[in-house]
N, C-alpha and C positions, 0 to 999 in steps of 0.2 A: 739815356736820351729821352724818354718817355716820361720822367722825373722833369729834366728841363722842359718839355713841354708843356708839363701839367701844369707846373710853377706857374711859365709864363701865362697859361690860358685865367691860372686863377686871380693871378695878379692885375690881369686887364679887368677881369671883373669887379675886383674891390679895389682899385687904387688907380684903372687906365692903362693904357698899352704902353707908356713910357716905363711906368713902376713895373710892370710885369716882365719887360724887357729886362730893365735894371736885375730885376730877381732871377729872371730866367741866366743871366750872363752869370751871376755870383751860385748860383747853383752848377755851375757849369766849370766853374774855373778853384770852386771852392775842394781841395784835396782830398777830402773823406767821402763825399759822394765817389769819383771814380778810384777812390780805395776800394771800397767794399763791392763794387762791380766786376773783378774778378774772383772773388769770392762767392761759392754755393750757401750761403748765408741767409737765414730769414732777415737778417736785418739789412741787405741790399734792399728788400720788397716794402719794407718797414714805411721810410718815407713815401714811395710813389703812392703806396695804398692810402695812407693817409692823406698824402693832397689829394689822391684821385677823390675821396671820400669828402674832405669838404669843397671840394668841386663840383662835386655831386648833390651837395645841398646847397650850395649860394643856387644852383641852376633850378630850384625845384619851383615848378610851373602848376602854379594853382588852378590853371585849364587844364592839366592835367597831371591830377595829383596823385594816381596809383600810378603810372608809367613810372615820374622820377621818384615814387617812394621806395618800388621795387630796386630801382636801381644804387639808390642811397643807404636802402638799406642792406645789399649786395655787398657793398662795398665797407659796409660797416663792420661786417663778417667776415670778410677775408684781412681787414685790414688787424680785425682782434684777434684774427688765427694768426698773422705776421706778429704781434705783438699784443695778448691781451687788454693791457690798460687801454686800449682805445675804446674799451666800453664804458668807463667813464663817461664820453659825449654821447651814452645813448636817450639821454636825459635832456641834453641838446637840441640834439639830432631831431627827436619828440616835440619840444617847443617851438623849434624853428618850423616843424611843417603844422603845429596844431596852429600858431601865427599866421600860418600863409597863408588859410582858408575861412573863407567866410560861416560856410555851411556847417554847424554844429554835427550834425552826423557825417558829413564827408571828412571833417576833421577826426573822429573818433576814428573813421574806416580806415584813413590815409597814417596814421600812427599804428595800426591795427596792422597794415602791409610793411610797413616800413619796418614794422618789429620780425615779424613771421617772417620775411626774408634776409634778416639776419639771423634769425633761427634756424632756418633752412641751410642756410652756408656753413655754419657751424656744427650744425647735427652730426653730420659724417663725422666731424674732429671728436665730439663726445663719446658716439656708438663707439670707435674704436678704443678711446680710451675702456670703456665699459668694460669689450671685449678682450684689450690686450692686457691690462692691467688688473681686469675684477675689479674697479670701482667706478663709481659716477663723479667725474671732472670735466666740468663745460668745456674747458679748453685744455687748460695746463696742469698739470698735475704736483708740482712744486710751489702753488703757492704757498705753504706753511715753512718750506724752508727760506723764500723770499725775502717771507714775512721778518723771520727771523733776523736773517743777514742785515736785511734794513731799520729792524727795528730794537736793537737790542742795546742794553745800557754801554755795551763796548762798539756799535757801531762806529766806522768809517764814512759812512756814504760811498764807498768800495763793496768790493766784492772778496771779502773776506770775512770768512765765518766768524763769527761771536762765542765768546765764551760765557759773558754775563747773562743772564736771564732780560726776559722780555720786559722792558717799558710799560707799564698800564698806559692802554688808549685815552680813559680819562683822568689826564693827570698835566701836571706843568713840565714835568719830563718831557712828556710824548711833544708838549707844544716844541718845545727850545729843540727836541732834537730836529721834528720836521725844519725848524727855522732853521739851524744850522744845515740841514741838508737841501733847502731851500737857493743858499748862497752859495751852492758850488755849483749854479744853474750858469752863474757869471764866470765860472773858473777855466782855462782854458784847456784842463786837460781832457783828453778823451779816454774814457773809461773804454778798457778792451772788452772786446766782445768777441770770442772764440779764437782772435788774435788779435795785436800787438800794433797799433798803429805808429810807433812809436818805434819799435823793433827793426821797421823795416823804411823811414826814414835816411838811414843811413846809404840805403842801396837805389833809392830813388831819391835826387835833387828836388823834384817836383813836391814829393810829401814834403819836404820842411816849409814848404807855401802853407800847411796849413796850423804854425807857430804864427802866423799873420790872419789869415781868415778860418778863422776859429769860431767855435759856439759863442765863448766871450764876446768876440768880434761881432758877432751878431746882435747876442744882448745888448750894447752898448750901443 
């Protein structure tokens, strides 16, 4: 619920209350959101945190630019605790508010908050890893197997281990494989995540609605 909502509030902001509606309704009726809603799942939290998150930045008020940095960058934290790669847009997240401000040092300051309180969200996730594991991992601690799965010369774009050795990053390799993993952005399947979308189709009518509105169905 909280998901459609975000949708629609975001959508009025960048495209008007018709298009946020439009988005709020297909969030709403689209099958894999309330799949994973009965599921204890990080990736239930995955999307709201992330709309919440760039909702939180289209909203950033240059009158007052530590309140929504704090808050922006709050959410940037929880949203890369539900799914790390969301810190890619911390680079983003940094130009859009160093943009929004006239003042050269309120700029520095408001990037300076916005960072430190993604810090702050996060710490607890690293401390324990310190503590539970003996080592220092910002968030996740499988990155290098990740890495591996998705980057190795017998890669899928799945989630099934490799046998070949890694791709050099700089190479024509590494390009053609991202581009092939690039174009299954358009593909309709959904890759499982702790379970089976796909499995349980068969026991609900309503999941086969989403062989029609699908990620494809989106891209397109």
């Amino acid at each position: 619920s909280l998901t459609v909502l975000t949708t629609y509030l975001l959508g009025c902001r960048l495209f008007g209350r018709r298009a946020g509606l439009i988005a709020a309704i297909l969030t709403a009726i689209t099958p894999i959101f309330p799949f994973y809603e009965i599921f204890l799942l990080r990736a239930t939290l995955v999307t709201l945190l992330n709309i919440a998150f760039l909702l939180a930045l289209h909203s950033f008020d240059p009158d007052k630019p530590l309140r929504t940095s704090v808050l922006a960058g709050a959410l940037l934290g929880l949203g890369a605790i539900a799914r790390a790669n969301l810190l890619v847009l911390w680079p983003v997240a940094a130009a859009w508010v160093w943009l929004g401000i006239k003042n050269r040092r309120q700029k520095a300051i408001s990037v300076a908050v916005l960072t430190l309180a993604a810090v702050a969200v996060i710490s607890p996730v690293t401390l324990h890893n310190r503590l539970v594991d003996g080592q220092w991992a910002l968030i996740s601690t499988n990155f290098s197997e990740n890495w591996k799965i998705g980057n190795s010369y017998d890669s899928t774009g799945g989630v099934v281990y490799p046998e070949k050795e890694l791709v050099p990053v700089l190479s024509v390799d590494f390009v053609k494989l991202q581009a092939r993993k690039a174009l299954k952005l358009a593909a309709d399947y959904e890759q499982p995540n702790n379970v089976n979308f796909y499995q349980l189709q068969p026991e609900n009518p309503w999941l086969a609605a989403g062989n029609l509105l699908s990620w494809g169905f989106f891209i397109c």
